[in-house]
C-alpha positions as CSV (number, residue, x, y, z in Angstrom):
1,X,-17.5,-16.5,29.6
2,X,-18.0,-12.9,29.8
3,X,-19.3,-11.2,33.1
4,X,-22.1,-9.3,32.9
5,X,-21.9,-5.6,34.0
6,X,-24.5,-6.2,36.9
7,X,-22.1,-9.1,38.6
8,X,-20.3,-6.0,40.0
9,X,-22.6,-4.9,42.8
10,X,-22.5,-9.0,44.1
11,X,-18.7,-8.8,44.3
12,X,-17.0,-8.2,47.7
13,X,-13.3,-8.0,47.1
14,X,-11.4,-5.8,49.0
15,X,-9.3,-3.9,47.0
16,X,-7.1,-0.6,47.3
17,X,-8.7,3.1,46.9
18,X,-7.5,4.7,44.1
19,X,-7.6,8.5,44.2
20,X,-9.8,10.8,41.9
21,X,-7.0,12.2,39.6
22,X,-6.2,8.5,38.7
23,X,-9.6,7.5,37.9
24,X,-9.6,10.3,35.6
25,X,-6.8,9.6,34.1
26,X,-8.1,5.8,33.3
27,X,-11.4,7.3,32.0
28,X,-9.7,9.6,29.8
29,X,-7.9,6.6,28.5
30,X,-11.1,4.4,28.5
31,X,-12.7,7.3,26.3
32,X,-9.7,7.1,24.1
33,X,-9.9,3.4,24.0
34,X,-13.7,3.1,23.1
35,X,-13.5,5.4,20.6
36,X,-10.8,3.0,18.9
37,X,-13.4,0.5,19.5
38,X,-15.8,2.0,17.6
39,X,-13.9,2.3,14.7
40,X,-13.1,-1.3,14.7
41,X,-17.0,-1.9,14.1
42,X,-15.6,-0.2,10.5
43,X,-12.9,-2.1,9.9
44,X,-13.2,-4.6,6.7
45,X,-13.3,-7.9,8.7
46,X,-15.8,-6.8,10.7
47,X,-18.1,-5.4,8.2
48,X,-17.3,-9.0,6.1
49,X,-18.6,-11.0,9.0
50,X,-21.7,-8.7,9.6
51,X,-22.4,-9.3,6.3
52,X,-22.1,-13.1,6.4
53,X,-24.1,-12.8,9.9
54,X,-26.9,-11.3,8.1
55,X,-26.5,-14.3,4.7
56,X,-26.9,-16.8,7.5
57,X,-30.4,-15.2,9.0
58,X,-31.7,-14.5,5.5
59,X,-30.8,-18.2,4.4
60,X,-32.7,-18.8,7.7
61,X,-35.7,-17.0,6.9
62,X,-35.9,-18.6,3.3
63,X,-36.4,-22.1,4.6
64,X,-39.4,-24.1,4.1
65,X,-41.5,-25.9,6.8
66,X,-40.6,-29.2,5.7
67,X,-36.9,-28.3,4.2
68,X,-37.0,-31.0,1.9
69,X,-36.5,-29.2,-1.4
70,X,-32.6,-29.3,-2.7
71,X,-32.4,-26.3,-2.3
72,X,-33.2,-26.1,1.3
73,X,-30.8,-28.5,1.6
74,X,-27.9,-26.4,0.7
75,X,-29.5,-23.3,2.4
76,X,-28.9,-25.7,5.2
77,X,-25.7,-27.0,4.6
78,X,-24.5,-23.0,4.6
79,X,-26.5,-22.3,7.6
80,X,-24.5,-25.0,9.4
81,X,-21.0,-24.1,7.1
82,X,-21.6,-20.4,9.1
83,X,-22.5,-21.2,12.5
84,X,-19.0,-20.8,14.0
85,X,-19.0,-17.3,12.8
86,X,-22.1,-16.4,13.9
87,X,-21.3,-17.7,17.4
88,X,-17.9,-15.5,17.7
89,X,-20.1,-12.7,16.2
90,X,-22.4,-12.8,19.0
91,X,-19.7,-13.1,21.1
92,X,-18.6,-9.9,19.9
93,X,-21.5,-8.0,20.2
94,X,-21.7,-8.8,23.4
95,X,-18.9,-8.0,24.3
96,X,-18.9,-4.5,22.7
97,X,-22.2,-3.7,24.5
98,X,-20.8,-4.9,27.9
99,X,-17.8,-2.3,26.9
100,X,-20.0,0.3,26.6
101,X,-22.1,-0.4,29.9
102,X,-18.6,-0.3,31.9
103,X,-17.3,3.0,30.2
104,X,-19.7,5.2,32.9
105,X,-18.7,3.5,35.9
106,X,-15.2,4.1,35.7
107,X,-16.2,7.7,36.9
108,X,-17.6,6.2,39.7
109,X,-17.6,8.1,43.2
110,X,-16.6,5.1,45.0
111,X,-13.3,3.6,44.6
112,X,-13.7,-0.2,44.7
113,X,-16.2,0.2,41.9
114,X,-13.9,2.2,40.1
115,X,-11.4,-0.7,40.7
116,X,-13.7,-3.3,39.6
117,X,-14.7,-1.8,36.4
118,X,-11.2,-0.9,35.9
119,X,-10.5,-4.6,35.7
120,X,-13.6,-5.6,33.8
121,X,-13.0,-3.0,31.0
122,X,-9.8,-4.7,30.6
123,X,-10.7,-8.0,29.8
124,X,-13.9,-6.7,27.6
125,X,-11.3,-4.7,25.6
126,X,-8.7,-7.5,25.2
127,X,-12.1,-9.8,23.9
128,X,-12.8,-7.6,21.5
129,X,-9.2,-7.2,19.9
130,X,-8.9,-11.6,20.4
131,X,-12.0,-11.8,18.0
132,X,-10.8,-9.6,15.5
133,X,-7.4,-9.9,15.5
134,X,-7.5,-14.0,16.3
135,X,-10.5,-15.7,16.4
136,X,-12.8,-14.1,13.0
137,X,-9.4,-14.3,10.8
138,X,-9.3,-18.1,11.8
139,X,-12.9,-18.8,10.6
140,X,-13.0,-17.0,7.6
141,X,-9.7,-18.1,6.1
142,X,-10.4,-21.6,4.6
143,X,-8.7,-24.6,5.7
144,X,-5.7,-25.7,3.8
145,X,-6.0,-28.4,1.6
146,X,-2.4,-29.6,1.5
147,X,-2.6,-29.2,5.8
148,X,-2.0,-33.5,5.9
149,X,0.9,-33.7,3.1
150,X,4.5,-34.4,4.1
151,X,7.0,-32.6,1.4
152,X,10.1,-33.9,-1.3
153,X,13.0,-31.3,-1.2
154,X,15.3,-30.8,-4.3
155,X,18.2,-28.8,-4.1
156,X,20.4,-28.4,-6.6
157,X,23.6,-26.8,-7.3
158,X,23.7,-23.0,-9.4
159,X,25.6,-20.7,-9.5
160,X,29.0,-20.9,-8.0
161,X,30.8,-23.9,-8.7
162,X,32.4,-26.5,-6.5
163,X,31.7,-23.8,-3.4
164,X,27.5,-24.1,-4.4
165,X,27.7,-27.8,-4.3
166,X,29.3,-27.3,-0.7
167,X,26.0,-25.1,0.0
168,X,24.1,-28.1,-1.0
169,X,25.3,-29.9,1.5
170,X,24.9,-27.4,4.3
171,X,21.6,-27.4,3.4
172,X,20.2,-30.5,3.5
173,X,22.2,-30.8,7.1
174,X,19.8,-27.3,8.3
175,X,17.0,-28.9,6.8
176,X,17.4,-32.2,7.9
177,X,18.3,-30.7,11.9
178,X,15.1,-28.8,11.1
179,X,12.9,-31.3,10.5
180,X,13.8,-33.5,13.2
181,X,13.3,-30.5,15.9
182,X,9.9,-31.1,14.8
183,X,9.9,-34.7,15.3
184,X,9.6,-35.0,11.5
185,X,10.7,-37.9,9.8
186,X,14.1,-37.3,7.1
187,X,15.7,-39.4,5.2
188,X,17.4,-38.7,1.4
189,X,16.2,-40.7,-1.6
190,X,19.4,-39.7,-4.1
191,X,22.1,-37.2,-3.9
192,X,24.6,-36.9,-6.2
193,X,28.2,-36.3,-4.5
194,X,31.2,-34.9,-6.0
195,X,34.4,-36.4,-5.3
196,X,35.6,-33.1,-4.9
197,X,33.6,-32.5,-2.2
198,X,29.7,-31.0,-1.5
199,X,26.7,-32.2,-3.4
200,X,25.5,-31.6,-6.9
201,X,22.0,-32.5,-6.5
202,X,20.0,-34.0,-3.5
203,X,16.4,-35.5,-3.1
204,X,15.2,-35.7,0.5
205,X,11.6,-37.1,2.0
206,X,10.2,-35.4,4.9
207,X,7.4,-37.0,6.4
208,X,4.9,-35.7,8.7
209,X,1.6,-33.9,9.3
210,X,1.9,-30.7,7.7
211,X,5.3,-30.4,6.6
212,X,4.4,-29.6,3.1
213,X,2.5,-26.3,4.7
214,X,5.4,-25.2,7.0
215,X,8.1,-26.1,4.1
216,X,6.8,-25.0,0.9
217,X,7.9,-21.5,1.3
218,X,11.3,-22.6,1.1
219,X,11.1,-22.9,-2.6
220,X,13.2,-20.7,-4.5
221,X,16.9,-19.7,-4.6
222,X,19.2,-19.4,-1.9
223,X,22.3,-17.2,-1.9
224,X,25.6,-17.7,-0.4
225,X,28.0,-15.1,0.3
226,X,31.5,-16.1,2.1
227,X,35.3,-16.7,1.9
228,X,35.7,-20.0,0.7
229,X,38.1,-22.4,1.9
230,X,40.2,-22.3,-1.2
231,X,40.2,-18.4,-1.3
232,X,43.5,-17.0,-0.8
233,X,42.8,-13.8,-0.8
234,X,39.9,-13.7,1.2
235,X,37.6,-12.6,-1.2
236,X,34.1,-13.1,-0.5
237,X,32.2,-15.1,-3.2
238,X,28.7,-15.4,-4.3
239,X,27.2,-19.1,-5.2
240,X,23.4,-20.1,-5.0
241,X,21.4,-23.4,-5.2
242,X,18.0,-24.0,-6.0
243,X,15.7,-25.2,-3.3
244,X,12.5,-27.0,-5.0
245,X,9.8,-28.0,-2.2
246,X,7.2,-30.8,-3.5
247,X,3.7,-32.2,-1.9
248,X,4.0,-35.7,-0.5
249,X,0.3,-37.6,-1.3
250,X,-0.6,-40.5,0.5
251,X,-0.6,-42.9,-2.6
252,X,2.5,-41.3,-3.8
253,X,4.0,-45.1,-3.8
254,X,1.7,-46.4,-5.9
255,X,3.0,-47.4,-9.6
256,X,0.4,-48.9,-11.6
257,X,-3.1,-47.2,-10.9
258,X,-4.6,-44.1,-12.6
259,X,-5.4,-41.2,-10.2
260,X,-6.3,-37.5,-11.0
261,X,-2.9,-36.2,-11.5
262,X,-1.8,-38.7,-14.7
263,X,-2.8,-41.8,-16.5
264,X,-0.6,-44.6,-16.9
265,X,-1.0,-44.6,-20.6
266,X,0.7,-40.8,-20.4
267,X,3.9,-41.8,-19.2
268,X,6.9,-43.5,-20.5
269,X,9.1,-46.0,-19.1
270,X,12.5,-46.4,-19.7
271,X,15.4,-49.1,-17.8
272,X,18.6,-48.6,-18.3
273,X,21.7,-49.4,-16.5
274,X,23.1,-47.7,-13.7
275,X,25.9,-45.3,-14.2
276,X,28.4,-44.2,-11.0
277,X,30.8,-45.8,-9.1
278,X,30.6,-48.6,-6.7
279,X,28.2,-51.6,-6.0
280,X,28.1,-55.1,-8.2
281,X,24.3,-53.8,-9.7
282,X,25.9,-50.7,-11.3
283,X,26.6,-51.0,-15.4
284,X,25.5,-55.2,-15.0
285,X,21.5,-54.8,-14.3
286,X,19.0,-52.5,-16.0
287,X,18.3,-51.3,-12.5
288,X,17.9,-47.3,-13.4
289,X,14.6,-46.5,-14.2
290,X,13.5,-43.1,-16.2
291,X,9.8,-42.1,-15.7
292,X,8.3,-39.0,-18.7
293,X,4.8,-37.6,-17.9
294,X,3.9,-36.9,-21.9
295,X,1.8,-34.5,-21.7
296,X,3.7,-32.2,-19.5
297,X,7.1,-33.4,-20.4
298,X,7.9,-33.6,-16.8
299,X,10.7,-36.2,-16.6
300,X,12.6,-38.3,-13.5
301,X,15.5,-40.6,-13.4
302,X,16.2,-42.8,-10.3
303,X,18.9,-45.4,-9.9
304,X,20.3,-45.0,-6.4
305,X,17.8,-48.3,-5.2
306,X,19.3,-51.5,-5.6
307,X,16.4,-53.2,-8.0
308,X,14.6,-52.0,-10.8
309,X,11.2,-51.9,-8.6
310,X,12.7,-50.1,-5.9
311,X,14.0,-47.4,-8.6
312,X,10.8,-47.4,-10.4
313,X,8.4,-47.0,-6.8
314,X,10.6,-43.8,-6.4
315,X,10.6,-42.9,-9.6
316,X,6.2,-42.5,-9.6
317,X,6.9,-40.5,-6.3
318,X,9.2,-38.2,-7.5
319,X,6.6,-37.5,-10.6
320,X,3.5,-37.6,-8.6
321,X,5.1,-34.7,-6.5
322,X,6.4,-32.5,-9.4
323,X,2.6,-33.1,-11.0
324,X,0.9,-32.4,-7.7
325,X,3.4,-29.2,-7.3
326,X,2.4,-28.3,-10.4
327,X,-1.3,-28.3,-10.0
328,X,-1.4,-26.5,-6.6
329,X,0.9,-23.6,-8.5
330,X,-2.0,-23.5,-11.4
331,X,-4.3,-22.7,-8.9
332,X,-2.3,-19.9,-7.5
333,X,-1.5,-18.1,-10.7
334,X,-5.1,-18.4,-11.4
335,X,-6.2,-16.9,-7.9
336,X,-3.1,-14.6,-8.5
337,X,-4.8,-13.6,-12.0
338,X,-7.5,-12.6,-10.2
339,X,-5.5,-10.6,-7.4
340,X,-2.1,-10.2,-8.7
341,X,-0.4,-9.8,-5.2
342,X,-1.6,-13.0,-3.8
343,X,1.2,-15.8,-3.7
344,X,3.8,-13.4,-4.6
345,X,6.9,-16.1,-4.1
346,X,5.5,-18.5,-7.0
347,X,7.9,-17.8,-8.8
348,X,11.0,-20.4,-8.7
349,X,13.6,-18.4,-10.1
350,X,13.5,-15.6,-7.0
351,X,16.0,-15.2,-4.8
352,X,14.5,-15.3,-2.0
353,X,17.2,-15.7,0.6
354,X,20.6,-14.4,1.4
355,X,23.2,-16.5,3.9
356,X,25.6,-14.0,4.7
357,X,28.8,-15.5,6.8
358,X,30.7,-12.6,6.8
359,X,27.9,-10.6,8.3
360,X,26.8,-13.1,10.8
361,X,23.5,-12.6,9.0
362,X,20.6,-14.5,7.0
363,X,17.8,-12.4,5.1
364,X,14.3,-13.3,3.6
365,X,14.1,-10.9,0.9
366,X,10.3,-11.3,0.9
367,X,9.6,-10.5,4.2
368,X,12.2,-8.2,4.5
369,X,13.6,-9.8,7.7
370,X,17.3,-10.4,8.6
371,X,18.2,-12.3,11.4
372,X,21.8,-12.4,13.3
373,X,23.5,-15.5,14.3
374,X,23.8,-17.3,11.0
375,X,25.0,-20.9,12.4
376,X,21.8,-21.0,14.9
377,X,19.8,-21.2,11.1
378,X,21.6,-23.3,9.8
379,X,21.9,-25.7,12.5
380,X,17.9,-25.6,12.2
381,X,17.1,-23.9,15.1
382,X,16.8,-20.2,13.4
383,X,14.9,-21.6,10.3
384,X,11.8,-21.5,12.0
385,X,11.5,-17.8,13.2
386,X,11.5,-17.6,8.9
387,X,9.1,-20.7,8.4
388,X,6.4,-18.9,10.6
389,X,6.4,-15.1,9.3
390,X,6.1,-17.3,5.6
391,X,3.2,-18.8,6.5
392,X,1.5,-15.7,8.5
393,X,1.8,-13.8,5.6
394,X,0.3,-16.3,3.5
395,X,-2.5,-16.1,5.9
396,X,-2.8,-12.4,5.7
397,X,-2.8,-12.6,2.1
398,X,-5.6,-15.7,2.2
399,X,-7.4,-13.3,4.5
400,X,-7.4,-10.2,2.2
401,X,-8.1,-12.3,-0.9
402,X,-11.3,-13.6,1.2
403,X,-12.6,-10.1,2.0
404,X,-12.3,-8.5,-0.9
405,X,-15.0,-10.8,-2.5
């Protein structure tokens, strides 16, 4: 709650004189300070939630007696959609005006009051930048829709050779360490080792409430630079693997109902037998199941289960994913269409990180960042200094998309 300017003559705190060349000082700095503050009431977010303020008293005043009509009843349903934002704007107001009341008493004659409004203009002025900066971005950016989903991660093997496929596996170990930091669930649905050593190509399922938000960013390629184990010259070599982060639906199990991203009648189902080494089901039951959305041509192979229906259940979540990962990305080269620097890292072929061993460095080539102490990353710890500047600058790009409507 924010104190009113008139609760300073009931206080009684004893507090220490300041002397009169300090106080000027402060009021110098107070002057400086409101000014700043008056050029906030310019800046764009404030302007956009004036404006949406003065929507929500309009909708207000358009309102029948009886609001029964339908359209009352959507007037009413954005009165109600808007009522958060008109709270934190009154909140703001009055919290500029109490600013304003407090700026002449901090050339007060007498020193406690000096001190007291001192201390009051403070907390006014950290209010103010809270609601801006915090509080009216929070409001105005809409909630995700994805905010529930857990996430599929494929990674796969470019660039690079035996030493990419080692890569491979020393990322699904950060990813995995990652995700259970977070009390996430892991656990890997195929991978494809080499006998050589590393992993070709990996399928991991991370469960949990908003994993998909916090790991979609990840999507993209990832570089390796370092001196192989095989080098014997010490040469430092390049190698890259593909990171591919899916959406997790809740019904992502399901195998024989239609649902908004496919109908059954558009996909085809193939068995086969296994192929691979090991286990008495490989090459003597039509175990391996092979999944092709037709329309798309979007197709997925699974035979590390045991049984066909085991195969064919991970099969329809491996396809729901890719079709649900394609959908979202639809709608964000559309928006992108309409503002073509929103969702800059759609695009799957980026490189969009470098994991340089040599350098004791890893860098996020769309954020510009580079962080020291390469083995803290990938041991999960580091990945998440990268996982939350992603997702804040997906929020100041949802933000800037929002006010330039």
């Amino acid at each position: 709650m924010l104190r009113a300017i008139p609760t300073f003559y009931a206080r009684r705190h004893s507090r220490l004189s300041r002397s009169f060349q300090t106080g000027r000082a402060i009021l110098a700095q107070a002057q400086r300070q409101s000014a700043s503050t008056s050029k906030v009431q310019d800046t764009p977010i404030v302007q956009y939630v004036k404006k949406k303020v003065e929507e929500r008293r309009k909708l207000q005043s358009e309102l029948s007696e009886e609001a029964l009509s339908d359209e009352d009843i959507k007037r009413v349903r954005k009165i109600r959609e808007l009522e958060p934002l008109q709270d934190a704007w009154v909140e703001w107001t009055h919290a500029k005006q109490s600013l304003e009341e407090t700026l002449p008493l901090l050339d007060d004659p007498d020193p406690t009051m000096r001190s007291m409004a001192e201390e009051e203009y403070a907390i006014l002025n950290e209010a103010i930048d809270n609601l801006v900066e915090n509080t009216f971005p929070k409001l105005l950016v809409p909630s995700s829709e994805t905010a529930r989903l857990s996430a599929i991660i494929e990674l796969r093997a470019g660039v690079g050779g035996s030493e990419s496929a080692l890569f491979v596996g020393d990322l699904v170990r950060m990813y995995t360490r990652a995700a259970q930091a977070e009390g996430w669930d892991v656990s890997m649905i195929s991978s494809n080792v080499l006998e050589t050593g590393g992993i070709k190509d990996a399928i991991m399922e991370v469960k949990g409430e908003g994993v998909y938000d916090a790991l979609r960013w990840e999507s993209g390629v990832h570089r390796v630079q370092r001196v192989p184990a095989t080098e014997a010259n010490g040469r430092v070599h390049t190698s890259t693997v593909s990171v591919m982060v899916l959406p997790l639906t809740e019904d992502a199990e399901s195998t024989s109902a239609d649902d908004e991203l496919f109908r059954m009648d558009e996909v085809k189902l193939e068995v086969m037998r296994a192929r691979g080494a090991g286990g008495q089901h490989v090459n003597k039951t039509e175990s391996a199941v092979r999944l092709t959305h037709i329309p798309t041509g979007i197709s997925v192979s699974m035979q590390d289960e045991r049984s066909q229906h085991q195969n064919r259940r991970r099969a329809f979540q491996i396809l729901r994913a890719r079709l649900m990962d394609r959908k979202l990305n639809q709608e964000m080269l559309d928006r992108r269409d309409l503002r073509r620097n929103l969702v800059r890292s759609a695009d799957r072929s980026e490189k969009i990180r470098t994991y340089n061993y040599a350098q004791d460095r890893v860098t996020d080539h769309r954020l510009g960042m580079s962080v020291k102490n390469l083995m803290l990353v990938m041991d999960g710890g580091g990945l998440q200094d990268f996982i939350k500047a992603l997702q804040q600058r997906h929020h100041d790009d949802m933000l800037e998309e929002v006010l330039s409507q």
